[in-house]
C-alpha positions in Angstrom: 17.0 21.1 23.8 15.3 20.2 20.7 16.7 19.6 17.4 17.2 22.5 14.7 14.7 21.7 11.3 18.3 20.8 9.3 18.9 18.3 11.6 15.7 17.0 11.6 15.3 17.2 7.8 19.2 14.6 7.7 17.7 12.8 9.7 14.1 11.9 8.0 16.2 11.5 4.4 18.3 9.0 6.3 15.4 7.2 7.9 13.6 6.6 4.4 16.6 5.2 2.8 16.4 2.9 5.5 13.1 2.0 5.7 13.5 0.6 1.6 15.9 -2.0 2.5 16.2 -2.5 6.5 14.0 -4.3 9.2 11.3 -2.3 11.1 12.8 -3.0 14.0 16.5 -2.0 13.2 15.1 1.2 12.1 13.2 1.7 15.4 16.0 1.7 17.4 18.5 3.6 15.1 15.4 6.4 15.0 15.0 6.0 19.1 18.7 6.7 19.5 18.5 10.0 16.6 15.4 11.2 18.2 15.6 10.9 22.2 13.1 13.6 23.0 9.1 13.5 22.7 9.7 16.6 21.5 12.1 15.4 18.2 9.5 12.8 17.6 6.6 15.3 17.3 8.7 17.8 15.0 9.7 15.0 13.3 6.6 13.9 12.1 5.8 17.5 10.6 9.3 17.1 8.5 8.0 13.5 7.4 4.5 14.5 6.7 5.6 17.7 5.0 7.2 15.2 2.5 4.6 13.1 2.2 3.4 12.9 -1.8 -0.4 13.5 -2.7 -2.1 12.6 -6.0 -0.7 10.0 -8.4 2.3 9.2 -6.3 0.8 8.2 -3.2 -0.2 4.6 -3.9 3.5 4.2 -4.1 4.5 6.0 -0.7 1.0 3.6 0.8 2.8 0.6 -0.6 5.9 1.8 0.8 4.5 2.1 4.6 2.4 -0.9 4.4 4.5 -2.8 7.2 2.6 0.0 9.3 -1.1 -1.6 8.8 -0.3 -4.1 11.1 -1.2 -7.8 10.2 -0.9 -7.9 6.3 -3.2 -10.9 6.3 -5.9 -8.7 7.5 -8.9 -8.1 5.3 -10.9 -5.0 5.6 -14.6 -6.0 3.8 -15.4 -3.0 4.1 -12.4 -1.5 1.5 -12.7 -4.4 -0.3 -16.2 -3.2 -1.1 -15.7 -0.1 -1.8 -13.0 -1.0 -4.3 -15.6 -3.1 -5.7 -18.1 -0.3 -6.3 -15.2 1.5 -7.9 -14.1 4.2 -5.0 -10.6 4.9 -5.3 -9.3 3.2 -2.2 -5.6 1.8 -0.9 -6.0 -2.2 -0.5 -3.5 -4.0 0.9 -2.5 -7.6 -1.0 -4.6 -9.2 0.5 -7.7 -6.9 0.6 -6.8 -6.4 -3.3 -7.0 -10.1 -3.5 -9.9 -10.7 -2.2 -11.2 -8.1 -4.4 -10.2 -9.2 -7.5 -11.4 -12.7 -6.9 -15.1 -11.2 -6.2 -14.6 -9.2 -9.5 -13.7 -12.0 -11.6 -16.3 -13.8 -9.8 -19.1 -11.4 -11.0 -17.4 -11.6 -14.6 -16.1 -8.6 -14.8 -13.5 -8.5 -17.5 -9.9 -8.6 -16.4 -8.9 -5.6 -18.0 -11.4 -3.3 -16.1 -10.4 -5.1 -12.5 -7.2 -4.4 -13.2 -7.9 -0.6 -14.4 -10.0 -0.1 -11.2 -7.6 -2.1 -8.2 -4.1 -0.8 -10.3 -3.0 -4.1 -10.6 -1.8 -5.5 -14.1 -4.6 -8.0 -16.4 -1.8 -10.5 -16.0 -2.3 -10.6 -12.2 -5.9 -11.0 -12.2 -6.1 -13.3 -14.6 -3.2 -15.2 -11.9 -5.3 -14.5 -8.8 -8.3 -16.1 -10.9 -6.3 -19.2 -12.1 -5.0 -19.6 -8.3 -8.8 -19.2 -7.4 -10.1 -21.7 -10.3 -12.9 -18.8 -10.9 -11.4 -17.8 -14.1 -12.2 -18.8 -17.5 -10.2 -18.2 -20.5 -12.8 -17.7 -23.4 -14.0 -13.8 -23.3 -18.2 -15.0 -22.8 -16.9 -16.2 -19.6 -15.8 -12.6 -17.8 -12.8 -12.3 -18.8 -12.5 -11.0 -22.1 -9.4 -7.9 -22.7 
């Protein structure tokens, strides 16, 4: 017998508390032993997605399920592109990386690479340092 949508609902509150502060593999078991049918799981993932935020909060809920992506070393050229060209995309670090380094790179100033990949001028102007491709003086592509 399945789960009632209250249950369910605990259950999924619980779950995101623990996916801020434990392991992804903790969590997978503790959510195995909540949810033991198929069933639960598929209900489950309407009571999670219901919850989902769109708009201007869900670069935080991406950030906050990154872990999912897989390998966060991974670099999408594709997205990174696309971020380039100024398309609203989620970038992981490392995709975000790599586009800020081809940004400074074309000397675009830092306060418009920051403004397009939501990152802060500080941490462009870091990433360029790190990359030796960034100048200080403002005629050089980096100007704020």
């Amino acid at each position: 017998m399945s789960m009632d949508v209250d249950r369910l609902a605990e259950i999924a509150v619980e779950f995101v508390m623990r996916l801020r502060t434990g392991d992804a593999e903790d969590n997978g078991r503790w959510l195995d032993e909540q949810l033991p049918s198929p069933e639960d799981w598929r209900r489950m993932l309407f009571v999670l997605g219901a919850a989902v935020p769109c708009g201007k909060t869900a670069p935080d809920w991406l950030r906050l399920t990154e872990w999912t992506l897989g390998d966060p070393n991974y670099v999408d050229e594709i997205a990174v592109e696309r971020a380039c060209k100024g398309e609203p995309i989620h970038l992981t670090k490392a995709e975000r990386r790599v586009a800020m380094d081809k940004l400074v790179r074309r000397g675009m100033p830092a306060r418009q690479i920051a403004a397009m990949l939501g990152v802060s001028d500080r941490t462009v102007r870091r990433v360029g340092d790190e990359r030796s491709a960034v100048r200080s003086h403002p005629d050089e592509g980096l100007a704020s």
